[in-house]
Steps between C-alpha positions, in 0.01 A plus 500: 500500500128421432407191344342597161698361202498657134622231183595694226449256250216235390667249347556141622728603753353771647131359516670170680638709762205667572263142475761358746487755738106478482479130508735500827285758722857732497284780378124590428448588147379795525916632633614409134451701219683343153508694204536382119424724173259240422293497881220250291794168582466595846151437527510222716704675744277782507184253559721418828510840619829575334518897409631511146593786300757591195609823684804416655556829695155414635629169645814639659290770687288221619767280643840463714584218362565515115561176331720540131360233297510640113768363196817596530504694230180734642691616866657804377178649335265361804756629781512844368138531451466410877818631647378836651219291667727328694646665829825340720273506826225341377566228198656138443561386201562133396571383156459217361650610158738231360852667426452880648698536795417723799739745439366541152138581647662732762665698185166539310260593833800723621442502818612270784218282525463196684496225261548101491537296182314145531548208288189217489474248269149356340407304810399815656157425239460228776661638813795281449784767380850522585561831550816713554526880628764686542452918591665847530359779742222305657422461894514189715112525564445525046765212454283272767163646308664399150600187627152396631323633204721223288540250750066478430613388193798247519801468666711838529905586556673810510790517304780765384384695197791366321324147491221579332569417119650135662144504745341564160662190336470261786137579621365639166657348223544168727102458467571451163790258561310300725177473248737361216583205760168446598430456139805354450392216771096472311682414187694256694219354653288501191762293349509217781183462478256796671211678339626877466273639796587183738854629424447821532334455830777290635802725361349790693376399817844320516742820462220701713551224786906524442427836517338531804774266688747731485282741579357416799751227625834769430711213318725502229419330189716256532390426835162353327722352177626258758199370655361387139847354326539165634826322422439381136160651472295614228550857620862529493512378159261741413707730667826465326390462175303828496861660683692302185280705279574825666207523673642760799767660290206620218300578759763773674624612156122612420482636841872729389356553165203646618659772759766591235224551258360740793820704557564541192152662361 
């Protein structure tokens, strides 16, 4: 497959994709073409050497490599504008369409396209995403190119499709979750004692550096729990009162709440 790229679909998404590809040297500008009904947003990708264009068709001619990144509620309408564009030897398509499952793209292009549905999460604005891909139809050598592509833009794992609403709640929705502790923590902090940006630069560095210990070291959480509860600490008291509370529990019911509220939609 050649290595031009079409986004179909300007929007905050679909312009960080393409910035992050830029910004990490994956792919010259000038190989991505992004199109939007309203190509005057796009004007600072087009000062980069970005093509842009609100012809669709025109976009999948011009690329391999066909990146899904409209509203839900716009696939059905954009697909069969652009369906008889695509053809089986040529085209991959990834979406990353909350919701629309591969199958349900395969119905509308009707034809048995190679296609992979991708998951990120808002980090990808900063090269920092969690993504998830699962895929039907596609090759070894455009599952390694999909991969890449993302992996210039966060951390990547292939998954079945069947995970995707609970990849959706853990990775997506689970920015979310972990934004209401930060702020939960600033609050905290604010009331013993901090300024709200001191605590706000404390609360996140701190999760980012938890973060990146199980990141890069492979432990389990509780592996680093251990190393800061001393016997009769402040930490462990900490601990169990915020367990008392329900901390946990609340935590995994919003995590069930959220993927029922998913499959049931």
């Amino acid at each position: 497959m050649d290595k031009k790229i079409a986004i179909i679909g300007g929007g905050n998404l679909g312009t960080a994709i393409a910035e992050g590809l830029i910004n990490s040297g994956f792919i010259l500008p000038e190989h991505i073409i992004v199109t939007k009904r309203n190509i005057s947003t796009l004007r600072n990708l087009e000062e980069k050497g970005v093509l842009v264009t609100n012809n669709n068709v025109e976009a999948v001619r011009f690329a391999s490599l066909v990146i899904l990144a409209v509203k839900p509620f716009q696939v059905e309408e954009v697909l069969k504008s652009v369906r008889d564009t695509f053809h089986e030897s040529k085209h991959l398509l990834v979406s990353v369409v909350t919701g629309i499952s591969v199958e349900h793209i395969l119905r509308i292009v009707g034809k048995r396209l190679a296609v992979a549905r991708a998951m990120p999460n808002t980090a990808i604005a900063i090269q920092e995403s969690m993504t998830c891909i699962s895929a039907m139809h596609t090759s070894e050598e455009q599952m390694d190119y999909v991969t890449e592509l993302f992996e210039q833009l966060g951390r990547v794992v292939v998954i079945e499709e069947k995970l995707m609403n609970a990849a959706t709640v853990l990775g997506a929705c689970g920015t979310a979750f972990a934004m209401r502790y930060i702020r939960a923590n600033i609050q905290g902090g604010i009331e013993i004692g901090f300024d709200a940006a001191t605590a706000s630069l404390i609360a996140a560095q701190t999760v980012k550096g938890a973060a990146q210990l199980l990141l890069l070291k492979g432990s389990h959480p509780e592996q680093e729990i251990d190393k800061v509860t001393t016997p009769q600490g402040c930490t462990i008291a900490g601990l169990n009162e915020m367990e008392h509370q329900g901390f946990s529990s609340s935590l995994i019911k919003g995590l069930v709440t959220s993927y029922e509220k998913i499959a049931t939609d």
